[in-house]
N, C-alpha and C positions, 0 to 999 in steps of 0.2 A: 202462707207467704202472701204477700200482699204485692201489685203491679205495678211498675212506673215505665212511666214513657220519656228520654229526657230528648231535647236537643240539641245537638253539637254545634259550635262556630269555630273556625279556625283565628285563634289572637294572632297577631302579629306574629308572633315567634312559633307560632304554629306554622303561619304558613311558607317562613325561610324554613323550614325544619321539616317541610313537607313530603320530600322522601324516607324520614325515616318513622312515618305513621303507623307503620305495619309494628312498628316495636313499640308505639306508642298505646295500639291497641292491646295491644300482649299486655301491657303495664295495667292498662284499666280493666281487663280482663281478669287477674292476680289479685287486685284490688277487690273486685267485687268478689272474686271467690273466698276470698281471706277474711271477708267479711261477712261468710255465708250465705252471700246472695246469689244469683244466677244470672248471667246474663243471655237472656233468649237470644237477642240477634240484635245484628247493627246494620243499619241499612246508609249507605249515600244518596244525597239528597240536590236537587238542583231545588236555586230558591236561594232565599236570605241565608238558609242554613245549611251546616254543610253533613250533616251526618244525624241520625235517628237509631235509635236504642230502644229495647226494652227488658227490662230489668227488674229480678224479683228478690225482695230482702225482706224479712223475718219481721219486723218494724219499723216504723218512720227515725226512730235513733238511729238503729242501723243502716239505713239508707243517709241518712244527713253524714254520718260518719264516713261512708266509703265517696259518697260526694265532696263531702271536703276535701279528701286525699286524693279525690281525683280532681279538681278544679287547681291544689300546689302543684300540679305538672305544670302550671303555667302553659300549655300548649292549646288547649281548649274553653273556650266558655260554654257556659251549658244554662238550661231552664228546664229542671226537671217538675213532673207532675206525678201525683197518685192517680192511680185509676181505680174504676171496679165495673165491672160488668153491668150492663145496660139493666138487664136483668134485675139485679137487687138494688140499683137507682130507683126504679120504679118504684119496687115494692115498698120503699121507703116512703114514696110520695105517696103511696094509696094506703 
C-alpha cells in the first residue's frame, strides 16, 4: 500500500452545507474503502486549509480514481501528494 497525504478546503457550497460535514465525511470514508484504500485519519486544520487526511490505496490509479469521486461531491477541494518514508528517500539518493 502506498501513502498520501491530501488537503481539504471547504468550496463555497461546502461551506453553506457546513453542518452536514459529518455525512460528508462518512461519504469519503465509503469511497476510499470501496476503493480499497484506507483511510488512516483526518485531522482539522487552522490555516489556509481546512481539513488534513492520510490515506493508503494500492496504486496511484487507485488513488486518482477514489480522488476523482471524491472531488464530484462538489463540497471539497483538495491537493493530494504521495509519500514515502524519509528512510527509502535517502537510500534512493545514496
Amino acid at each position: 500500500m502506498f501513502t498520501y497525504v491530501s488537503f481539504f478546503e471547504l468550496t463555497p457550497e461546502g461551506r453553506e452545507k457546513f453542518p452536514e460535514m459529518p455525512v460528508f465525511f462518512e461519504k469519503i470514508t465509503k469511497i476510499v474503502e470501496k476503493e480499497e484504500g484506507v483511510l488512516d485519519t483526518f485531522y482539522a486544520l487552522m490555516g489556509p486549509w481546512d481539513f488534513f487526511a492520510i490515506t493508503k490505496f494500492p496504486d496511484n490509479e487507485t488513488a486518482f480514481r477514489a480522488l476523482g469521486k471524491i472531488g464530484a461531491l462538489e463540497y471539497l477541494k483538495t491537493e493530494t501528494y504521495p509519500t514515502e518514508e524519509v528512510e527509502v528517500f535517502f537510500k534512493a539518493l545514496v
